[in-house]
C-alpha positions as protocol buffer text, in pm:
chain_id: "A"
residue {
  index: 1
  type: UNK
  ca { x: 12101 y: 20597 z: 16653 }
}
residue {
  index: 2
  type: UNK
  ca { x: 12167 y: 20237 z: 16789 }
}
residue {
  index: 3
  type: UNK
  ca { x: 11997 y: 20134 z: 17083 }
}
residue {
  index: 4
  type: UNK
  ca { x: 12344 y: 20132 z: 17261 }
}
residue {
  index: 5
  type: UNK
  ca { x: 12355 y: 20493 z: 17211 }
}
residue {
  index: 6
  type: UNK
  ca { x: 12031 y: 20558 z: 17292 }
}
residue {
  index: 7
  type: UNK
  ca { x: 12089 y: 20423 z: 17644 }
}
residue {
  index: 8
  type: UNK
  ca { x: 12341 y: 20603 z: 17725 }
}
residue {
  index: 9
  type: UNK
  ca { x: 12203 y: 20932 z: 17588 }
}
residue {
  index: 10
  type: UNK
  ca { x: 11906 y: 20854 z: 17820 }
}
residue {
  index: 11
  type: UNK
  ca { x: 12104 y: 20752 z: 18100 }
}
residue {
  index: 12
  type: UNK
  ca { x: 12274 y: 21086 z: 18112 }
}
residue {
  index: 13
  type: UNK
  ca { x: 12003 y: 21323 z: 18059 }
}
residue {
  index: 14
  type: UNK
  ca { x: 11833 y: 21118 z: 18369 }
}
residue {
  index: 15
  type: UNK
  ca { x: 12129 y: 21198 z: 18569 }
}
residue {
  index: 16
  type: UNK
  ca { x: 12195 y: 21540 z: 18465 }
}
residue {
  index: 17
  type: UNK
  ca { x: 12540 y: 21450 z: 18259 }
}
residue {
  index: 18
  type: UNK
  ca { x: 12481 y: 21609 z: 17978 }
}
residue {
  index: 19
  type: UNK
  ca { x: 12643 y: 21967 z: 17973 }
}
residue {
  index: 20
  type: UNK
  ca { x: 12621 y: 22200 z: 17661 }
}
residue {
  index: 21
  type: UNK
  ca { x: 12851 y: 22158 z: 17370 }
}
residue {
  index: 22
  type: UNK
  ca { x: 12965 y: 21814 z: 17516 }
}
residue {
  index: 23
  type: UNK
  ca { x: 12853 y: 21484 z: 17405 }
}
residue {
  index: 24
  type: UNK
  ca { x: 12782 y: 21180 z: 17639 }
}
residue {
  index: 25
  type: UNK
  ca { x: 13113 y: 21020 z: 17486 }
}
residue {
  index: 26
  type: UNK
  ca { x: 13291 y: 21342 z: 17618 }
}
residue {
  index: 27
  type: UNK
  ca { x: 13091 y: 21291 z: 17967 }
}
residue {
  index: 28
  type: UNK
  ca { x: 13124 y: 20898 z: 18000 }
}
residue {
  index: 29
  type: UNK
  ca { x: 13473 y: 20957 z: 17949 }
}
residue {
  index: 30
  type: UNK
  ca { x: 13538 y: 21244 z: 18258 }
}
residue {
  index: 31
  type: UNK
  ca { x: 13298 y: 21004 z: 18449 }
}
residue {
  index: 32
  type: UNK
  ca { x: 13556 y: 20716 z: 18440 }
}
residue {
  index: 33
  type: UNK
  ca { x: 13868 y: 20929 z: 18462 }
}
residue {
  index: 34
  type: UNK
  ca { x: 13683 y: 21074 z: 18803 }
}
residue {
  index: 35
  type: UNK
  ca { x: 13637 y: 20739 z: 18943 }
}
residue {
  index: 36
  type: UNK
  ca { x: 13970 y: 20615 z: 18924 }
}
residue {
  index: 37
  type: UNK
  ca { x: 14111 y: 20953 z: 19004 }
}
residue {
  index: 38
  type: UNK
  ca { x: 13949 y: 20925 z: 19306 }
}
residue {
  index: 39
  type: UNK
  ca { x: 14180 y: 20993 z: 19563 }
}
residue {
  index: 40
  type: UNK
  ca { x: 13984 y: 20828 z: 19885 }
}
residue {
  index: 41
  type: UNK
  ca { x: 14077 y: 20469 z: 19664 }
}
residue {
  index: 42
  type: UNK
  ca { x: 14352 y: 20265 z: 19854 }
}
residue {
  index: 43
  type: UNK
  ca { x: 14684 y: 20344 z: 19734 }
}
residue {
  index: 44
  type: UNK
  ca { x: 14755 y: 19945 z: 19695 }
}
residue {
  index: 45
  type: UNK
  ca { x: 14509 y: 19990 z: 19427 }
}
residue {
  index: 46
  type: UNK
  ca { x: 14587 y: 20289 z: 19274 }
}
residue {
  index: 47
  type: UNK
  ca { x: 14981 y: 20197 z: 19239 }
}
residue {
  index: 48
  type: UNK
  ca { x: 14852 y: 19932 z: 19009 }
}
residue {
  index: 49
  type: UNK
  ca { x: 14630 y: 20099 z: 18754 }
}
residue {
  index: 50
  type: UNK
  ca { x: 14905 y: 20148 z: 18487 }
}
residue {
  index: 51
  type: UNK
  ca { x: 14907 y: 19765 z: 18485 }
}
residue {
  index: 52
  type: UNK
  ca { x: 14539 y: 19672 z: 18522 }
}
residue {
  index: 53
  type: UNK
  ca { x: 14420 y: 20012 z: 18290 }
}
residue {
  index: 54
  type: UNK
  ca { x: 14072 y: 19993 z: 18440 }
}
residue {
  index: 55
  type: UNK
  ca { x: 13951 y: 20268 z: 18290 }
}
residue {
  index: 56
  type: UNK
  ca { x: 13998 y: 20165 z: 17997 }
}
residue {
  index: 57
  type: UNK
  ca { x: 13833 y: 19766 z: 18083 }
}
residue {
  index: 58
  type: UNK
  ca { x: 13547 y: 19946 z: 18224 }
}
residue {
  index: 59
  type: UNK
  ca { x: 13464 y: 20167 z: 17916 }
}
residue {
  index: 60
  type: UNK
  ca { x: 13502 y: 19868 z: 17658 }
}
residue {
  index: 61
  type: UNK
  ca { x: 13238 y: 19656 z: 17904 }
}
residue {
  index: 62
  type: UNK
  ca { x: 13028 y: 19985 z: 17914 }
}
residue {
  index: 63
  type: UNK
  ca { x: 12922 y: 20017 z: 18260 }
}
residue {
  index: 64
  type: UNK
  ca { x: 12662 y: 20291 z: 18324 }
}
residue {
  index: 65
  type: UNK
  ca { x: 12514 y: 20520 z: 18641 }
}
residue {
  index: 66
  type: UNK
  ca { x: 12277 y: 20316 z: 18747 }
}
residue {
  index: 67
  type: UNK
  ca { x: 12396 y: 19982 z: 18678 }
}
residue {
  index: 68
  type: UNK
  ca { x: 12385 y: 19735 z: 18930 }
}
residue {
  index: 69
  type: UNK
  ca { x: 12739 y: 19533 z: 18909 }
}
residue {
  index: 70
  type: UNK
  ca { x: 12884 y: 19194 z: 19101 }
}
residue {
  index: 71
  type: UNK
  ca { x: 13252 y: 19252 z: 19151 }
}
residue {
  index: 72
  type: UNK
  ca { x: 13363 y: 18863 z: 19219 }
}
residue {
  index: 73
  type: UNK
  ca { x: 13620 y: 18780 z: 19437 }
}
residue {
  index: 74
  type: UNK
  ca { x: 13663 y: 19163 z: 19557 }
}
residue {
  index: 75
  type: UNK
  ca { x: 13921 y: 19128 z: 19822 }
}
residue {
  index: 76
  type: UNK
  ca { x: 14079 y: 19482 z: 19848 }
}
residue {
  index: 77
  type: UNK
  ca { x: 13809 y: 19657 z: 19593 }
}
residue {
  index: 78
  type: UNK
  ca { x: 14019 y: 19730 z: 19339 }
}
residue {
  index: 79
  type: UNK
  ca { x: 13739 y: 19721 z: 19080 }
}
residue {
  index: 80
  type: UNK
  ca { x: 13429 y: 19816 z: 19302 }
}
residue {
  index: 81
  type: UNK
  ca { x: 13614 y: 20172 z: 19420 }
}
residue {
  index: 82
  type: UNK
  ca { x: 13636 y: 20244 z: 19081 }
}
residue {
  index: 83
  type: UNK
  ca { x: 13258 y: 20082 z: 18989 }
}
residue {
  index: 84
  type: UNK
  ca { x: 13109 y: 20275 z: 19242 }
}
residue {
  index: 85
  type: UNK
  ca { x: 13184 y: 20587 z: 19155 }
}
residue {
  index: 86
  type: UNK
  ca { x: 13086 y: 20516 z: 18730 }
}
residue {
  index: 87
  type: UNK
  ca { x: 12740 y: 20366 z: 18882 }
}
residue {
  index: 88
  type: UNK
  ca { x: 12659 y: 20656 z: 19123 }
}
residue {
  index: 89
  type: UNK
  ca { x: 12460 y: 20682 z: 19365 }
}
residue {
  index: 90
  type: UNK
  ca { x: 12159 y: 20492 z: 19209 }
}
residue {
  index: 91
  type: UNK
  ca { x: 12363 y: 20176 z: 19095 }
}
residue {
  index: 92
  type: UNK
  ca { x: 12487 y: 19945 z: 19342 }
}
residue {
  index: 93
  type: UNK
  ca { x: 12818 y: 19758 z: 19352 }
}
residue {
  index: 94
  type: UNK
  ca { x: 12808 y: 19379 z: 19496 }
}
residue {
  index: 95
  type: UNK
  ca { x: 13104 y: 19277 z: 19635 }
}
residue {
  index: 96
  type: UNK
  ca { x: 13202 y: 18937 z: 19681 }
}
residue {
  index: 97
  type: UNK
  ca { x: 13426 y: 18747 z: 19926 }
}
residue {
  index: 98
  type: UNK
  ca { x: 13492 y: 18437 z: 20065 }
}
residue {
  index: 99
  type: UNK
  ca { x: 13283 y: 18336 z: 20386 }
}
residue {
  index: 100
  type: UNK
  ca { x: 13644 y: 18344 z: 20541 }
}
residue {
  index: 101
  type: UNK
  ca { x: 13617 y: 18757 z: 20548 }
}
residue {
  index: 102
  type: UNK
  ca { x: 13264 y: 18787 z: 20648 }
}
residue {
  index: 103
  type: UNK
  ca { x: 13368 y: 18605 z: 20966 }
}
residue {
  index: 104
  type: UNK
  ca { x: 13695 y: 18819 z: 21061 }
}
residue {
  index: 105
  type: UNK
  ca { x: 13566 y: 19118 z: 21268 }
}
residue {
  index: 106
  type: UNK
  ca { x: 13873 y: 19270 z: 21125 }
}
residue {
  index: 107
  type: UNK
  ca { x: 13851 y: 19257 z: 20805 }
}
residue {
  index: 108
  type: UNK
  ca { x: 13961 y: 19528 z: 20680 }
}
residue {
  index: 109
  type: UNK
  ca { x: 13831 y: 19563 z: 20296 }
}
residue {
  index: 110
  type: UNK
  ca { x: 13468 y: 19469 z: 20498 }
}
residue {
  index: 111
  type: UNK
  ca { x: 13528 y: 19759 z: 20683 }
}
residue {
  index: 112
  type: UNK
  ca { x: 13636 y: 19995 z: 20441 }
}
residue {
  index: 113
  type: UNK
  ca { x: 13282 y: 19917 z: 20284 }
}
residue {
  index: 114
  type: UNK
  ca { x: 13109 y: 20002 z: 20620 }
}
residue {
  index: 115
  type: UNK
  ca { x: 13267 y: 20330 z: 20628 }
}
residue {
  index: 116
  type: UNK
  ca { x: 13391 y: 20493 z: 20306 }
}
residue {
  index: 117
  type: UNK
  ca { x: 13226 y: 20769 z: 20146 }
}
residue {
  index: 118
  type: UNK
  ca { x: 13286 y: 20671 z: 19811 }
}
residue {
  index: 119
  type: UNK
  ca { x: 13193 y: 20312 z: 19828 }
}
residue {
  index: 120
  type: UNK
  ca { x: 12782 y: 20383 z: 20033 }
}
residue {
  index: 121
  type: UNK
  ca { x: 12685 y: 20196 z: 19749 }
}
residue {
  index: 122
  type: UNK
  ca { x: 12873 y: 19882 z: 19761 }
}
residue {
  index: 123
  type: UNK
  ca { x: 12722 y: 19599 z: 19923 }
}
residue {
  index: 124
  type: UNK
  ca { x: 12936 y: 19296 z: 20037 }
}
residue {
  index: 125
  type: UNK
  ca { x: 12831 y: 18962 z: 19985 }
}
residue {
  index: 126
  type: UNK
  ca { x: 13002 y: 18653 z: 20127 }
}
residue {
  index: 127
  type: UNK
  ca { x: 12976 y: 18305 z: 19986 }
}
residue {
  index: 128
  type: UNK
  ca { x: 13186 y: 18038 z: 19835 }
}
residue {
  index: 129
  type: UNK
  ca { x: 13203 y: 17988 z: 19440 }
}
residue {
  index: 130
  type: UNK
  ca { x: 12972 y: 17677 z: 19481 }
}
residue {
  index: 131
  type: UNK
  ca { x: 12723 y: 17795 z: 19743 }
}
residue {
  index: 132
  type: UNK
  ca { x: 12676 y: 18147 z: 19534 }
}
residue {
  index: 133
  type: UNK
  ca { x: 12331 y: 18204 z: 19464 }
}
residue {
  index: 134
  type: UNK
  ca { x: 12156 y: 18557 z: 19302 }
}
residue {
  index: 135
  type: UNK
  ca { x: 11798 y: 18676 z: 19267 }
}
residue {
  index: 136
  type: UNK
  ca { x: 11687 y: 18666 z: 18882 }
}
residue {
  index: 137
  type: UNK
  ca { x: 11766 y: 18935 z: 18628 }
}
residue {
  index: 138
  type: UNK
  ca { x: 11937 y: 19103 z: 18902 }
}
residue {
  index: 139
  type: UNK
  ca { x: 12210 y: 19215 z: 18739 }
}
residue {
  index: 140
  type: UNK
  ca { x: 12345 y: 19451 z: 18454 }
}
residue {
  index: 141
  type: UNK
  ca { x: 12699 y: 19346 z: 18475 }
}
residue {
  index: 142
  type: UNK
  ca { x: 12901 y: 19072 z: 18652 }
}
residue {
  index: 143
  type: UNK
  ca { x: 13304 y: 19089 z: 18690 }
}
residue {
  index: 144
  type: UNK
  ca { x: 13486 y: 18835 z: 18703 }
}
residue {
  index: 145
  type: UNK
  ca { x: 13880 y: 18944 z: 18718 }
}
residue {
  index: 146
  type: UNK
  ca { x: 14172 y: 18697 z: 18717 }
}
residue {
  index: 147
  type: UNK
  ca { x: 13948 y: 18468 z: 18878 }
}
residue {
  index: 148
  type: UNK
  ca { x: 13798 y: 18219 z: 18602 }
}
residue {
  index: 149
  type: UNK
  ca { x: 14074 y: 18012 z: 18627 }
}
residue {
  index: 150
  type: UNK
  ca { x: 14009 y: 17933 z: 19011 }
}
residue {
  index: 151
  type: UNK
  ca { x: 13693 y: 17751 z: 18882 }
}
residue {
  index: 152
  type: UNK
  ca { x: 13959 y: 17502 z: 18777 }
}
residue {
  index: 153
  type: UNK
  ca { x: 14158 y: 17525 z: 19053 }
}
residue {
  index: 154
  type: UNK
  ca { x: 14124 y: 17195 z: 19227 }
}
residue {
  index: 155
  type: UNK
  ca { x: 14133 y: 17303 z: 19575 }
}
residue {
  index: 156
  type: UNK
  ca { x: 13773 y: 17528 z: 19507 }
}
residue {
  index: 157
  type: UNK
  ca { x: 13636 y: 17185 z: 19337 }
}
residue {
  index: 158
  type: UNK
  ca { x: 13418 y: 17431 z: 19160 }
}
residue {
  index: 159
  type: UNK
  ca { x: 13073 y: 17337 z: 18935 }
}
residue {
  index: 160
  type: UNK
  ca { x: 13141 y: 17530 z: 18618 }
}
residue {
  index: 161
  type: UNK
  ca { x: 12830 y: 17455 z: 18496 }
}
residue {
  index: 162
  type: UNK
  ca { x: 12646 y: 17557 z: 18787 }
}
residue {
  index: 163
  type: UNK
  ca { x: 12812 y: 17878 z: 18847 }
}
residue {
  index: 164
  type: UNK
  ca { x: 12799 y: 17999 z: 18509 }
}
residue {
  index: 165
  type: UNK
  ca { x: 12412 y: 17910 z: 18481 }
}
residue {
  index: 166
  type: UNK
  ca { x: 12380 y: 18113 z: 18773 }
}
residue {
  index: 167
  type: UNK
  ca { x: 12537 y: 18401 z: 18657 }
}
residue {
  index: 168
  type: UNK
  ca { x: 12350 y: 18351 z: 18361 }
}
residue {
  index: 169
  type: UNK
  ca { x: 11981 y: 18359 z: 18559 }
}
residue {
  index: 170
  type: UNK
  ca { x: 12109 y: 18658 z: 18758 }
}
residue {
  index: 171
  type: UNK
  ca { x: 12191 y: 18895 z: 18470 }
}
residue {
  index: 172
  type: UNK
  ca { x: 11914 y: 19057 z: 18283 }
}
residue {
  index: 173
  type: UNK
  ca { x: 11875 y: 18986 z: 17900 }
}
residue {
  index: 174
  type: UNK
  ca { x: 12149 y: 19200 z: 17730 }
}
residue {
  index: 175
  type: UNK
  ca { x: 12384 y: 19213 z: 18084 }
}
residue {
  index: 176
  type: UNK
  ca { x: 12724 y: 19162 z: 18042 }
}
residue {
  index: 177
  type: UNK
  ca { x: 13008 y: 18932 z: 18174 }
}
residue {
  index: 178
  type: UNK
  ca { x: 13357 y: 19079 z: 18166 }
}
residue {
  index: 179
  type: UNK
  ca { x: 13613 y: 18838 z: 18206 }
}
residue {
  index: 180
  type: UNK
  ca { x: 13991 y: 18910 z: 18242 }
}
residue {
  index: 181
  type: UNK
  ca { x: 14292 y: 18643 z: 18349 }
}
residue {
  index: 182
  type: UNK
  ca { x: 14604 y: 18545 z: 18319 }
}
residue {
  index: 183
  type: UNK
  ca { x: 14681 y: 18345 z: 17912 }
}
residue {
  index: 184
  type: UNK
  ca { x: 14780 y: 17997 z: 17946 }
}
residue {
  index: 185
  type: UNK
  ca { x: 14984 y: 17840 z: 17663 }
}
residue {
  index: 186
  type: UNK
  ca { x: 14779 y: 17848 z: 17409 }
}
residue {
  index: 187
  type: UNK
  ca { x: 14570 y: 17475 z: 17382 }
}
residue {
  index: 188
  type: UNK
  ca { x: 14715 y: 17402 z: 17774 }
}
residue {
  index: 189
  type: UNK
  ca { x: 14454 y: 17199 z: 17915 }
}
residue {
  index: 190
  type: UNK
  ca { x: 14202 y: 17324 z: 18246 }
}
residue {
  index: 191
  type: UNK
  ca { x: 14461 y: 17222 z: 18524 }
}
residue {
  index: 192
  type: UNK
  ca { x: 14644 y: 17495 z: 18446 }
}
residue {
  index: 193
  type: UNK
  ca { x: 14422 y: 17661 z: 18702 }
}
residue {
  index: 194
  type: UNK
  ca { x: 14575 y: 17476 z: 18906 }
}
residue {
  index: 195
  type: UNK
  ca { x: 14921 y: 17415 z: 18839 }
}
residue {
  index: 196
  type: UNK
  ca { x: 14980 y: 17814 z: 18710 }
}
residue {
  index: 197
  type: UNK
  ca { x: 14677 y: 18006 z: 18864 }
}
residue {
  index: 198
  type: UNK
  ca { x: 14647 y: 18071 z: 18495 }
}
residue {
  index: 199
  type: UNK
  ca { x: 14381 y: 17955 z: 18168 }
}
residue {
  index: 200
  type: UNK
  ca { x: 14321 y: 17928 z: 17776 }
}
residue {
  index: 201
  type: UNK
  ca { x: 14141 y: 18227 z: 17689 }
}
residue {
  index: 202
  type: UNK
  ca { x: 13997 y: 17896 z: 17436 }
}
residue {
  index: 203
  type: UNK
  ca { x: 13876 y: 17719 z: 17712 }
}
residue {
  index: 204
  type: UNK
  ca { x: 13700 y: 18027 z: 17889 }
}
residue {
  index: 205
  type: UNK
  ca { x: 13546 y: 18134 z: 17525 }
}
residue {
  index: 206
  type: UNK
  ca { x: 13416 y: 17733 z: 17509 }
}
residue {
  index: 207
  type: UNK
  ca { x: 13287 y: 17732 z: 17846 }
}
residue {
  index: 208
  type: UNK
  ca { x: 13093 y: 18059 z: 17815 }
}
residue {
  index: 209
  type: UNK
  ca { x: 12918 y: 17938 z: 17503 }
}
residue {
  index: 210
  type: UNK
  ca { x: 12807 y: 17586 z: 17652 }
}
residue {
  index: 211
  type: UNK
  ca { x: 12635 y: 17819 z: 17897 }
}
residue {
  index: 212
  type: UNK
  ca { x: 12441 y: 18020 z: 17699 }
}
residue {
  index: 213
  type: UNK
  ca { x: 12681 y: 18350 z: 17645 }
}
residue {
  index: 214
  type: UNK
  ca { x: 12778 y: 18533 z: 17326 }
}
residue {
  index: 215
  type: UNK
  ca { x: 13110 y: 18662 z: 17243 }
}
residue {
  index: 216
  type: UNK
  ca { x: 13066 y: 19047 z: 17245 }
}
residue {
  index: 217
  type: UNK
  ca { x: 13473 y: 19171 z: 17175 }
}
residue {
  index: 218
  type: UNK
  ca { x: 13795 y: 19115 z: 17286 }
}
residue {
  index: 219
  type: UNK
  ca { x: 14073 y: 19331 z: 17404 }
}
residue {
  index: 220
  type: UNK
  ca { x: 14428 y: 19329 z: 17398 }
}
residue {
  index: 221
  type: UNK
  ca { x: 14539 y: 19649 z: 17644 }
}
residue {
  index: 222
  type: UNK
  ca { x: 14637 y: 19355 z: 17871 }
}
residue {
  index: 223
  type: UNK
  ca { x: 14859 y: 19160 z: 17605 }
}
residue {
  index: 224
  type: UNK
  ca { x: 15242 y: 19105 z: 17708 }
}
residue {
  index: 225
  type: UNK
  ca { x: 15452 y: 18936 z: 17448 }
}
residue {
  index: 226
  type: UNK
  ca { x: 15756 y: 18915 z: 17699 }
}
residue {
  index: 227
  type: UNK
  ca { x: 15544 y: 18678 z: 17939 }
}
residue {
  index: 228
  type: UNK
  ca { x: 15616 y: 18327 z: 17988 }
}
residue {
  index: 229
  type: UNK
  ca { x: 15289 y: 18151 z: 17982 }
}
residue {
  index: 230
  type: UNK
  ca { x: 15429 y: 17846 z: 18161 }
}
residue {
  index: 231
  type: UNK
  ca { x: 15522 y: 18034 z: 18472 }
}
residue {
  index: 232
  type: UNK
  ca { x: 15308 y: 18026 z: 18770 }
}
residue {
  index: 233
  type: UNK
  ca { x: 15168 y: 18403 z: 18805 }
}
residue {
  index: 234
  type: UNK
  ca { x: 15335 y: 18415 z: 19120 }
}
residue {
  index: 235
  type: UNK
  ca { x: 15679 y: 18368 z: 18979 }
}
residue {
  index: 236
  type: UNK
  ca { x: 15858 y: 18668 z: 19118 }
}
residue {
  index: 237
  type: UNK
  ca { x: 16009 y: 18676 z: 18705 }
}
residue {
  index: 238
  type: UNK
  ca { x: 15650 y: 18738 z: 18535 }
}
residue {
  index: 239
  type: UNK
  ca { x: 15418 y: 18895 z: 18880 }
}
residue {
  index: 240
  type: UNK
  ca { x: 15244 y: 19168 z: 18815 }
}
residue {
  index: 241
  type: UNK
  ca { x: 15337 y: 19200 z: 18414 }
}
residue {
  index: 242
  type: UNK
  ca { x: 15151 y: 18845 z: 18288 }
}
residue {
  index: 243
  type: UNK
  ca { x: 15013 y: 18886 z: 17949 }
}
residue {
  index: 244
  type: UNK
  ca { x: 14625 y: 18876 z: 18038 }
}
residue {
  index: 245
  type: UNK
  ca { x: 14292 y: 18832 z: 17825 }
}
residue {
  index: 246
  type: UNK
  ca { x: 13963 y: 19062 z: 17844 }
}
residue {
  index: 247
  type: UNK
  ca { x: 13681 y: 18918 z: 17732 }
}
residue {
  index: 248
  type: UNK
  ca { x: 13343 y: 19065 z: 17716 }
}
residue {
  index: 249
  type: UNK
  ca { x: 12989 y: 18819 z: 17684 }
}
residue {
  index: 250
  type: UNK
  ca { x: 12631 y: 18918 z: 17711 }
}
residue {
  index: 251
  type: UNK
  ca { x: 12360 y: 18720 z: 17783 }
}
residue {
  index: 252
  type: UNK
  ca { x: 12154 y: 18712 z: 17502 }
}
């Protein structure tokens, strides 16, 4: 049995999973389909899982009870609802925002997180991209949805370098990265970010490797033929059905 398998098989018997005549694939499975089932998630978020297919993106990246997960750039939860009910009630979701929210009283994803049932174990965090900073081997996963691109977005004046190293240092050896955005033309250059709020899934794959990740698997759930890659995502012709990239890298 792989190691992979192993895990998991462990992971469930620790947390009682396991049922007779079902296997953990079976379990994993009902575990997933329970989280975003979940009918205390926002209906902003919900209404947008046939598009997204989260599910799906979080069984590729294989997420686990227990797993401790940064969900960057959370801003209405979609992912850490979901992530907090796969990594139970001994994994912890981080969720990060922009200094911006942590300062608004009324903020009302940062209260959501204060009260919800289904989200006691997500944890907000509040920082810039450049003034991020984790606690080593931290993590087990990091998230990073349809954000990547706003490292190259000139108004953020991010330090790829820096925040990738970081997220490097903060995930333990094996963690993974999941990385989904919106496709650029293929061999556009970085301002894209800018110009499109989009990215070369090249460019992402070449800046993940100068920092140390490996290439796990790619998936194509996300993949729209029909898009126009040259459109700003907020085009009112492609929002919402942009053909989009899901990448997964572990640190090795």
């Amino acid at each position: 049995m792989k190691f992979n398998q192993l895990r998991k098989t462990a992971i469930y018997i620790a947390f009682g999973l396991l049922l007779p005549n079902m296997t953990y694939a079976d379990q994993y499975d009902d575990l997933i389909k329970a989280a975003v089932d979940n009918p205390a998630r926002a209906e902003t978020n919900s209404s947008r899982d046939a598009a997204r297919k989260p599910g799906e993106v979080i069984k590729f990246m294989g997420v686990m009870p227990g797993d401790t997960v940064l969900d960057m750039v959370s801003n209405g939860g979609f992912y850490a609802e979901i992530l907090a009910g796969v990594v139970g009630s001994e994994g912890r979701v981080l969720a990060h925002m922009f200094p911006a929210a942590g300062m608004d009283p009324d903020n009302e994803y940062a209260a959501k997180i204060r009260t919800a049932d289904h989200m006691q174990n997500v944890v907000p965090i509040y920082a810039s991209f450049n003034s991020l900073d984790l606690k080593e081997n931290t993590l087990d996963y990091v998230f990073l949805i349809q954000n990547f691109h706003d490292f190259y977005f000139d108004r953020f004046d991010v330090d790829v370098d820096r925040i990738l190293a970081m997220y490097r240092k903060a995930l333990k050896p094996g963690g993974i990265m999941a990385v989904i955005d919106h496709q650029a033309e293929v061999g556009a250059p970085s301002t894209t970010g800018t110009t499109v709020h989009r990215i070369d899934a090249a460019i992402v794959k070449s800046d993940m490797e100068k920092a140390g990740f490996k290439l796990e698997g790619e998936l194509d759930i996300l993949k729209n033929d029909t898009d126009d890659p040259t459109k700003s995502v907020f085009d009112d012709a492609v929002r919402g059905k942009t053909s989009r990239f899901i990448l997964k890298f572990s640190n090795p």
